[in-house]
C-alpha positions in Angstrom: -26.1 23.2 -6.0 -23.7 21.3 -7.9 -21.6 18.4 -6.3 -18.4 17.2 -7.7 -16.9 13.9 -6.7 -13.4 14.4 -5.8 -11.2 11.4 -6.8 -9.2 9.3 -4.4 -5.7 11.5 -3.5 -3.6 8.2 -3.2 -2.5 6.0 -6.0 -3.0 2.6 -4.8 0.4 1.2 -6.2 2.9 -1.2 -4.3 4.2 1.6 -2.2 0.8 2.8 -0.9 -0.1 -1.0 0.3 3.0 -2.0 1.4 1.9 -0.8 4.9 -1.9 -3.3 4.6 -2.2 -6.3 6.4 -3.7 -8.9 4.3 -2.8 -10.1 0.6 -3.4 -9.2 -2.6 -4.8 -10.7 -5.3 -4.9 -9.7 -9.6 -8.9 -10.6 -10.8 -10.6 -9.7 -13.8 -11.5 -6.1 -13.0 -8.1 -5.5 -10.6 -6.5 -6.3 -7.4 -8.2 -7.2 -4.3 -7.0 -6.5 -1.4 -7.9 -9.7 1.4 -7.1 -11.6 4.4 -7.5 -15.1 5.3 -7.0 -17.2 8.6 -7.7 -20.3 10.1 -7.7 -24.3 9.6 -7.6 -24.9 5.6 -9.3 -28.0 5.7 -12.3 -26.2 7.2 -15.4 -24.4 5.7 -15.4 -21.2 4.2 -17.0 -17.8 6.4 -16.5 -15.0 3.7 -17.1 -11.7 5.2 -19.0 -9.2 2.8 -18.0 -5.5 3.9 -21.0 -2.4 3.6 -21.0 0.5 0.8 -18.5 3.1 3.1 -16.3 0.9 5.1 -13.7 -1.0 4.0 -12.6 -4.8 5.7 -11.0 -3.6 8.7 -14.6 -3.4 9.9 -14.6 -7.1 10.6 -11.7 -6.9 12.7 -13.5 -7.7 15.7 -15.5 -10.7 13.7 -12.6 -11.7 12.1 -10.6 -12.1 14.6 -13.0 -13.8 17.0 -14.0 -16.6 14.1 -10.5 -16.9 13.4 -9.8 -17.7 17.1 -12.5 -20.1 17.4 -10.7 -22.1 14.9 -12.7 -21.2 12.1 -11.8 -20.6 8.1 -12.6 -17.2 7.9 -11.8 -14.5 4.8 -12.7 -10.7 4.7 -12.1 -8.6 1.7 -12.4 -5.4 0.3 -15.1 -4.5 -2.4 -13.8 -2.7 -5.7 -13.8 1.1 -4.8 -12.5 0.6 -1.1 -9.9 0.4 0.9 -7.0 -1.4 -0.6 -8.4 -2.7 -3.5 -8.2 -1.2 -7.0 -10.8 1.4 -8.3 -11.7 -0.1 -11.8 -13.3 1.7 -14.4 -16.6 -0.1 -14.3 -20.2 0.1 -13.2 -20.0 -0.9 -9.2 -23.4 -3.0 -9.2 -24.4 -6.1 -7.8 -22.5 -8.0 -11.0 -19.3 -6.5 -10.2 -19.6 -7.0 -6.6 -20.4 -11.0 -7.8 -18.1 -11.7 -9.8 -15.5 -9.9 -7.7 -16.7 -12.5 -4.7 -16.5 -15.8 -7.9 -12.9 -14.8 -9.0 -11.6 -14.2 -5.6 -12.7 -17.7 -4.0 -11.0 -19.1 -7.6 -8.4 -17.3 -7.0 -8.0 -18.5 -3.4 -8.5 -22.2 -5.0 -11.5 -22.8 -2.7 -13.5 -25.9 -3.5 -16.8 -26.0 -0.8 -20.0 -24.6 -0.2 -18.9 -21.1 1.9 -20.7 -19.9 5.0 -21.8 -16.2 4.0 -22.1 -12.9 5.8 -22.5 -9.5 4.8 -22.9 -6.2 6.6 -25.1 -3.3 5.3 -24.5 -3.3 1.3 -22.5 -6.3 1.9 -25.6 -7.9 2.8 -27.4 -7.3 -0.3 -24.1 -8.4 -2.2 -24.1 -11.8 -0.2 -27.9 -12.3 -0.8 -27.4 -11.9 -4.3 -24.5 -14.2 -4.3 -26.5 -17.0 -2.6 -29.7 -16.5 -5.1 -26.9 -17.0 -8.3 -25.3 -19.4 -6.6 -26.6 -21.7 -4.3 -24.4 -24.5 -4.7 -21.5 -21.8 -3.6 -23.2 -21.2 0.2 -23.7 -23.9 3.0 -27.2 -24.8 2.8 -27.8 -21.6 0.2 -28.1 -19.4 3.2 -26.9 -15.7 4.0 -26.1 -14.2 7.3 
């Protein structure tokens, strides 16, 4: 049997997001859709999303962190939810320098507390083993 991958219906285009929580930000390989909340002079906790589910997974998480008074950002991985679906090989160097640009982009400047969820997980562990001087005591979650 023969499978055929059926593109996304939706262009993802200012009217389509309009409606997202979160902001949006232009990278190297497209926009990224991500939210951010909490005290900006603390540490980082990036939340790394799994293969099939885009950022609103970490509502719970997020939202909890974010009420503690942490510094906490979630994001979605090229290929989901709100961000752009470049035309690019979705490996763990995408995924990594998705992760690089976005904390550029977002101007952050210390070691990040890191924690991923299913393929998220392998995308943060591969993060901290390229770049340990990026994650609080070069450790994963």
């Amino acid at each position: 049997m023969k499978y055929r991958f059926r593109s996304e219906p939706k262009t993802l285009d200012e009217s389509a997001r309009s409606s997202a929580h979160g902001q949006f930000v232009a990278l190297g390989n497209g926009v990224t859709h991500y939210e951010i909340s909490g005290p900006p002079d603390h540490s980082l906790t990036v939340l790394v999303p799994g293969f099939s589910v885009p950022y609103y997974i970490w509502y719970p998480t997020f939202d909890g962190l974010a009420s503690a008074g942490m510094r906490v950002l979630r994001y979605d991985l090229y290929g989901r939810g709100f961000s752009d679906r470049p035309d690019t090989v979705y490996n763990q160097t995408c995924f990594d320098k998705q992760l690089c640009e976005l904390l550029t982009a977002l101007g952050n400047d210390k070691p990040i507390n890191l924690i991923g969820l299913s393929m998220g997980g392998a995308i943060a562990i591969g993060f901290a083993d390229k770049h340990p001087e990026l994650v609080a005591n070069g450790q994963t979650y």
